[in-house]
PLY file of the C-alpha trace (Angstrom):
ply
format ascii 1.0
element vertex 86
property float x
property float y
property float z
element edge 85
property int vertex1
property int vertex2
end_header
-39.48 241.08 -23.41
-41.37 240.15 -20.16
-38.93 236.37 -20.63
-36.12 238.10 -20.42
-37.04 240.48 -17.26
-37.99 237.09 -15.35
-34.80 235.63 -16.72
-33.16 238.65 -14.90
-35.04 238.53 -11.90
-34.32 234.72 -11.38
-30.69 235.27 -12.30
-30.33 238.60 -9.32
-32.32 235.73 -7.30
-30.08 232.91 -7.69
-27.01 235.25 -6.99
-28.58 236.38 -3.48
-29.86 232.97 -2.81
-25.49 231.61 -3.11
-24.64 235.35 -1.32
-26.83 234.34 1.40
-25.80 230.74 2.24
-22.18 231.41 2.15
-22.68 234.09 4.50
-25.07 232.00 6.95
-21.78 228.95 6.60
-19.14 231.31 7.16
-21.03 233.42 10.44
-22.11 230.14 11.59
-18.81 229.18 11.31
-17.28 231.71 13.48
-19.92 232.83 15.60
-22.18 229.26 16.57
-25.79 230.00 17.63
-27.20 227.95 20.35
-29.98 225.76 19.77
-32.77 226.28 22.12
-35.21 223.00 22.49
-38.19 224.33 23.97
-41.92 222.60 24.30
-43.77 225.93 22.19
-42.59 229.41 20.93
-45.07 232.45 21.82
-43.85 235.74 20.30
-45.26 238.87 22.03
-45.00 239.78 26.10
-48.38 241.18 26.50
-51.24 239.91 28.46
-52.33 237.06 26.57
-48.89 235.83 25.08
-47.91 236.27 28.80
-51.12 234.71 30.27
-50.56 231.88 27.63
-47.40 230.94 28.46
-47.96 230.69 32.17
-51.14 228.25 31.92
-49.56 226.54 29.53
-46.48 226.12 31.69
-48.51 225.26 35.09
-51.51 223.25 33.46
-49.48 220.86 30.78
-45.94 220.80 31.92
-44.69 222.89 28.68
-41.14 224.26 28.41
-42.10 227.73 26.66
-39.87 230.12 24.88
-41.48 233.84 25.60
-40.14 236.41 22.62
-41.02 240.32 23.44
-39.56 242.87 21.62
-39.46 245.54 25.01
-37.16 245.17 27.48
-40.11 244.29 30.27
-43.47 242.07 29.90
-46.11 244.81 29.31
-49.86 244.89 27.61
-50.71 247.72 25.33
-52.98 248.27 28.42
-50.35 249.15 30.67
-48.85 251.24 27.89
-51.85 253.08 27.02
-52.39 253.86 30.78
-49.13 255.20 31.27
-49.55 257.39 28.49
-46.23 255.43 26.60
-48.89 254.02 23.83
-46.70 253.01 20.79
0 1
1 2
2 3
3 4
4 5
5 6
6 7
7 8
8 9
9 10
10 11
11 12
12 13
13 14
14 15
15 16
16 17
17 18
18 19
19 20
20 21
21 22
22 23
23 24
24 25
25 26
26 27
27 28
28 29
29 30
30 31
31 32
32 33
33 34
34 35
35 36
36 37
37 38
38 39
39 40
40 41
41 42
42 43
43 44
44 45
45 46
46 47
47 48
48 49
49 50
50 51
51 52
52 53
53 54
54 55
55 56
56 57
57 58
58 59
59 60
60 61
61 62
62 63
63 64
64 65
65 66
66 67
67 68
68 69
69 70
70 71
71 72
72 73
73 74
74 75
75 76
76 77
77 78
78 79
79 80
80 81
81 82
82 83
83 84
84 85
């Protein structure tokens, strides 16, 4: 019994696994993506990722790629001092 159930699960698997890449060929198809070449990735705005990003910018030259989620480049400090804490 517990074969069969991984049998399953593989099979449901393999189906979204096919699903999956013919939707990434035919979106990619349609709508291309940019590719963005960049030196290092940091994900998150706050102080540090922001701090980060700067010194690594003026001290070694690095192209950097800065991901935040929020629409400005705020610290949970900031947020928990303006009383916006999420």
């Amino acid at each position: 019994m517990h074969g069969s159930k991984f049998w399953t699960y593989r099979a449901s698997l393999n189906a979204l696994v096919r699903a999956l890449a013919l939707s990434e060929a035919v979106i990619a198809e349609q709508y291309p993506l940019p590719t963005v070449d960049k030196d290092l990735v940091i994900l998150g705005g706050g102080a540090s990722g922001t701090y980060a990003a700067v010194r690594l910018r003026e001290d070694y030259g690095k192209s950097i790629l800065l991901i935040e989620k929020e629409p400005v480049l705020v610290g949970i400090s900031i947020k928990t001092v303006s009383g916006k804490h999420s």
